[in-house]
C-alpha positions as a Markdown table, in Angstrom:
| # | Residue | x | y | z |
|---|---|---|---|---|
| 1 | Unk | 41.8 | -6.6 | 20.0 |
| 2 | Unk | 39.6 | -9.7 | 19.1 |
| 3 | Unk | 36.9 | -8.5 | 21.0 |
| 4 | Unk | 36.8 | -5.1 | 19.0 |
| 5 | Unk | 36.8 | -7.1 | 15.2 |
| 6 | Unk | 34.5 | -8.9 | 16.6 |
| 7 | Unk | 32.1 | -6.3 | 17.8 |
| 8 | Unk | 33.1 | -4.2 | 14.1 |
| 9 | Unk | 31.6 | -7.0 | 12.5 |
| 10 | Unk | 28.7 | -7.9 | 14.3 |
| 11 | Unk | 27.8 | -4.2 | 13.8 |
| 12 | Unk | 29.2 | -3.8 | 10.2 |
| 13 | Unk | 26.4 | -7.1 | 9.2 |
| 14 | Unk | 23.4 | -5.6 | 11.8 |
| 15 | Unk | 24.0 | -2.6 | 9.7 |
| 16 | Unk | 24.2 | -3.9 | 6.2 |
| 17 | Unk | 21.1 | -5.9 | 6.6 |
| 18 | Unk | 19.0 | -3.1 | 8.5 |
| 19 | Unk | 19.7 | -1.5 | 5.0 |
| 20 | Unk | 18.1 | -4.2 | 3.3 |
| 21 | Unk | 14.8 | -3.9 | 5.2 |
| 22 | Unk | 14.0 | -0.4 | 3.7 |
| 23 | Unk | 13.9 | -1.7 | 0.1 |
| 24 | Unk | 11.0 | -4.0 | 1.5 |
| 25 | Unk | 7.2 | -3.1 | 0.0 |
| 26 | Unk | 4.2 | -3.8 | 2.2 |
| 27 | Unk | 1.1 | -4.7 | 1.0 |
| 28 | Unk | -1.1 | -4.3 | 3.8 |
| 29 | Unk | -4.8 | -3.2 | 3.7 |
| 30 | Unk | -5.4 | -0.8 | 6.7 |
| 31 | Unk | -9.2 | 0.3 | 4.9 |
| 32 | Unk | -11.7 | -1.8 | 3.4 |
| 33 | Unk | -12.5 | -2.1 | -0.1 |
| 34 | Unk | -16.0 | -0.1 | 0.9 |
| 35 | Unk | -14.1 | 2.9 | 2.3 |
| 36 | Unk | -11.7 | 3.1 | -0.6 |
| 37 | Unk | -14.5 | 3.3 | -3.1 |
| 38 | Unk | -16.7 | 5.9 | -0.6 |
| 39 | Unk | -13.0 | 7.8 | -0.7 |
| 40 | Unk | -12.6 | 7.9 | -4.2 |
| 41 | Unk | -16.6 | 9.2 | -4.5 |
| 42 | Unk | -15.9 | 12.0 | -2.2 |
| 43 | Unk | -12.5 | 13.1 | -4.2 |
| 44 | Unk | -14.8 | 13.1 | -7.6 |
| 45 | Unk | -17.1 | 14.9 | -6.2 |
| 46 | Unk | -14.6 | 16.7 | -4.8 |
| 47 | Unk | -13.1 | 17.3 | -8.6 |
| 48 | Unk | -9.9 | 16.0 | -7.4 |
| 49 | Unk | -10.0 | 13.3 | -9.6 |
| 50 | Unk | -11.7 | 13.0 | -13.0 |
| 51 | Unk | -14.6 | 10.5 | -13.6 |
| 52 | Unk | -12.4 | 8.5 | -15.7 |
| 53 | Unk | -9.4 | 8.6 | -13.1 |
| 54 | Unk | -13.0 | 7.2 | -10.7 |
| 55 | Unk | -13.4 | 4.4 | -13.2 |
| 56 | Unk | -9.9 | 3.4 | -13.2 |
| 57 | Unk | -9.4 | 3.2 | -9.3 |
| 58 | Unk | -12.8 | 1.4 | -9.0 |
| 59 | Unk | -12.1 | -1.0 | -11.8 |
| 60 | Unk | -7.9 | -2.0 | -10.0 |
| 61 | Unk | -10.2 | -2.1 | -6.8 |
| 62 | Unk | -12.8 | -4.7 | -8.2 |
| 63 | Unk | -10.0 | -6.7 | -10.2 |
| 64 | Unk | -8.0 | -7.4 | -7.0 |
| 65 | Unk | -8.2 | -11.2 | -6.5 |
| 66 | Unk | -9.2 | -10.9 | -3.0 |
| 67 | Unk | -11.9 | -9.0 | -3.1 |
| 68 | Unk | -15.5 | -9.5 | -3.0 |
| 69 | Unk | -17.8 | -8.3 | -5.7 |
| 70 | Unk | -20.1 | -5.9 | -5.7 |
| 71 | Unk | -21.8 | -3.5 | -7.7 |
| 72 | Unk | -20.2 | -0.2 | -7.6 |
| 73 | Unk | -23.1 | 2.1 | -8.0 |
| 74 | Unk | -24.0 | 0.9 | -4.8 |
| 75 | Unk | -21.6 | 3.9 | -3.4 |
| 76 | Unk | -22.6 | 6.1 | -5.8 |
């Protein structure tokens, strides 16, 4: 009987805190600052996006604290 509370409550906390892990954000960058402004080109020229929608995405892109500046006409 010991055994089985036991084993309830390991699996009552490894399933409590696996629920935890899917209110976790991540933040990763799998593309480059480069490819996400060539991306963002090719869906306004696309007219997915409007030229002001461009400006916006380029401008959060540029204002990110780790990235490096460049001009973004450069993709255009």
């Amino acid at each position: 009987m010991r055994k089985f509370l036991i084993l309830i409550t390991i699996a009552s906390v490894g399933g409590l805190s696996g629920c935890a892990a899917f209110n976790t954000i991540r933040t990763d960058r799998h593309t480059t600052i480069g490819q996400e402004m060539l991306d963002l080109k090719k869906a306004k020229e696309a007219g997915i996006i409007t030229e002001s929608q461009y400006n916006e995405q380029i401008a959060r892109l540029m204002s990110d604290k780790n990235t490096i500046k460049v001009d973004a006409k450069l993709v255009e």
